[in-house]
C-alpha positions in Angstrom: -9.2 146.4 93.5 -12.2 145.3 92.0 -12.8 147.6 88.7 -16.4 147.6 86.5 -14.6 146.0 83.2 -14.9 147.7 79.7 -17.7 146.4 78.0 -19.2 144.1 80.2 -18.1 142.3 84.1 -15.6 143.0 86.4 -11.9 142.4 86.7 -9.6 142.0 90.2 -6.0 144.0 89.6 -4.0 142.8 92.8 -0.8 144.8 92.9 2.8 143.3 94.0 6.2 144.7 95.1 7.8 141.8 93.8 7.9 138.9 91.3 6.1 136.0 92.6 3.9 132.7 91.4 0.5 132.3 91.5 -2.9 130.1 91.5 -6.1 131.6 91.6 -9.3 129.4 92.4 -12.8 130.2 92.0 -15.1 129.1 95.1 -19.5 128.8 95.5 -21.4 129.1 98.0 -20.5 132.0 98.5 -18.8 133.5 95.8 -14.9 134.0 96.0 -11.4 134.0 94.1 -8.9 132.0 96.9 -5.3 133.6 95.1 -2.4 131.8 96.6 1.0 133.3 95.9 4.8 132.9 96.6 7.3 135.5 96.3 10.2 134.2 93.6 13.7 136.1 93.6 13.7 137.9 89.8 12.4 141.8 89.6 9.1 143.2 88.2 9.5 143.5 84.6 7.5 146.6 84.5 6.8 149.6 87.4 3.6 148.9 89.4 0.9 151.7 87.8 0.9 154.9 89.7 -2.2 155.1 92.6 -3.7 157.9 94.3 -6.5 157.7 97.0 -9.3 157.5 94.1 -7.1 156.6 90.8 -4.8 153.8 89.5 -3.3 155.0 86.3 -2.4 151.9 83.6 -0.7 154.0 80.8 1.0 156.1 80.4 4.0 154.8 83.2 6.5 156.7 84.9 9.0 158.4 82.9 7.7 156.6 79.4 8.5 158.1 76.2 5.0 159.4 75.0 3.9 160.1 71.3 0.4 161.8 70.3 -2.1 160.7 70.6 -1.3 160.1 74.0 -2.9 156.9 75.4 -4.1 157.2 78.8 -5.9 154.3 80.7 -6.7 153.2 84.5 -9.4 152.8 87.0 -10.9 155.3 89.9 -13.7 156.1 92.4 -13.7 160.2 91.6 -16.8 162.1 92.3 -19.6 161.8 89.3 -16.7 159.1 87.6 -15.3 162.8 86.2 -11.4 162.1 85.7 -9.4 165.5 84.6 -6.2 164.7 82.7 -3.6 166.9 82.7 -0.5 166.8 80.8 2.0 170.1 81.8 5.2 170.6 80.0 8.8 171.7 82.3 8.0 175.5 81.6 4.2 175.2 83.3 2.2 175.4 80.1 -0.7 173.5 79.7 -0.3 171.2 76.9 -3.7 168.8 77.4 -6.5 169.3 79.2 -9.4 167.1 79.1 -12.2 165.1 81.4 -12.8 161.5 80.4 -15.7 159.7 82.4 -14.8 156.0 84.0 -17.8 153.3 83.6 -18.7 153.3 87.5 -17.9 154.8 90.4 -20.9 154.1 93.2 -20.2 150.5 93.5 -16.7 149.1 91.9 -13.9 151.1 90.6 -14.9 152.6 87.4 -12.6 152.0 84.3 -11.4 154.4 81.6 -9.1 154.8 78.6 -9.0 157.5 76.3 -6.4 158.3 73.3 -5.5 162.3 73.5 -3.8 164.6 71.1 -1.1 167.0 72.0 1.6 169.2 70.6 5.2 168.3 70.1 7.4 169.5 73.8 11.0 169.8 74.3 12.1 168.3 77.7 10.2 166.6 80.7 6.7 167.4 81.5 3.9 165.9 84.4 0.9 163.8 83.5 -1.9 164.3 86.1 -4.8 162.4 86.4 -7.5 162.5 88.8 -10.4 164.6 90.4 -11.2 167.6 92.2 -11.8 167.4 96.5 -15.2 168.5 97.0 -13.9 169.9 100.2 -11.2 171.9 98.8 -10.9 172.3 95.2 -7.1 170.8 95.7 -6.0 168.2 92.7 -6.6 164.5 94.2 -5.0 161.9 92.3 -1.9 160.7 90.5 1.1 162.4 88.8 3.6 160.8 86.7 6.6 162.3 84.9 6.8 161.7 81.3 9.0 162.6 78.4 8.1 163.4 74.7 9.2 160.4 72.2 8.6 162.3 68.7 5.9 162.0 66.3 3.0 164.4 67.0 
């Protein structure tokens, strides 16, 4: 993925299904990053971030212990950079509910990051992040589960 950066520039998030080395080289004439790897033999030390179609979500990962303000944070390519976050306790009420724009979405993957409040919930609940289809009105994105940690 190559994802508009915070601030200023862009960043390359290559994802992997396993622990491995790496070298990454920069090249001219014409531009590129040459990224040689070799698969090693010990584990990912963290889950890869969820992805949907149009959305790689960062933060919160799946089945974290989560604490208000909730910290959510990814990249996408959802219509007019609108990303709808969703957080849905066990029972089906709505806990959260807010749209946090990304920083592109015409020409890279747009970031975004946002820090939400929400009220203390007993038991699991379901983070969605995402867009809308333009086609359908159906949810288009990512869903992770997530448990509340205290504070609040």
């Amino acid at each position: 993925y190559v994802v508009r950066a915070p601030g200023e520039g862009m960043f390359v998030d290559v994802f992997a299904t396993g622990a491995f080395r790496y070298r990454v080289m920069e090249l001219s004439d014409p531009g590129r990053l040459l990224i040689d790897y070799h698969p090693t033999n010990g584990d990912l030390r963290f889950p890869i971030p969820a992805q949907a179609k149009k959305t790689v979500l960062f933060e919160p990962r799946q089945s974290e212990a989560t604490i208000s303000p909730l910290r959510v944070s990814g990249y996408s390519r959802n219509f007019e950079a609108s990303n709808t976050i969703m957080l849905r306790a066990s029972s089906g009420k709505v806990l959260l509910r807010r749209t946090v724009l990304s920083n592109d979405w015409t020409e890279t993957w747009g970031y975004f990051e946002a820090s939400l409040e929400f009220p203390a919930f007993e038991g699991p609940a379901t983070l969605r992040v995402g867009g809308v289809s333009p086609r359908d009105g159906s949810f288009e994105g990512v869903e992770v589960p997530i448990t509340y940690g205290g504070g609040g």
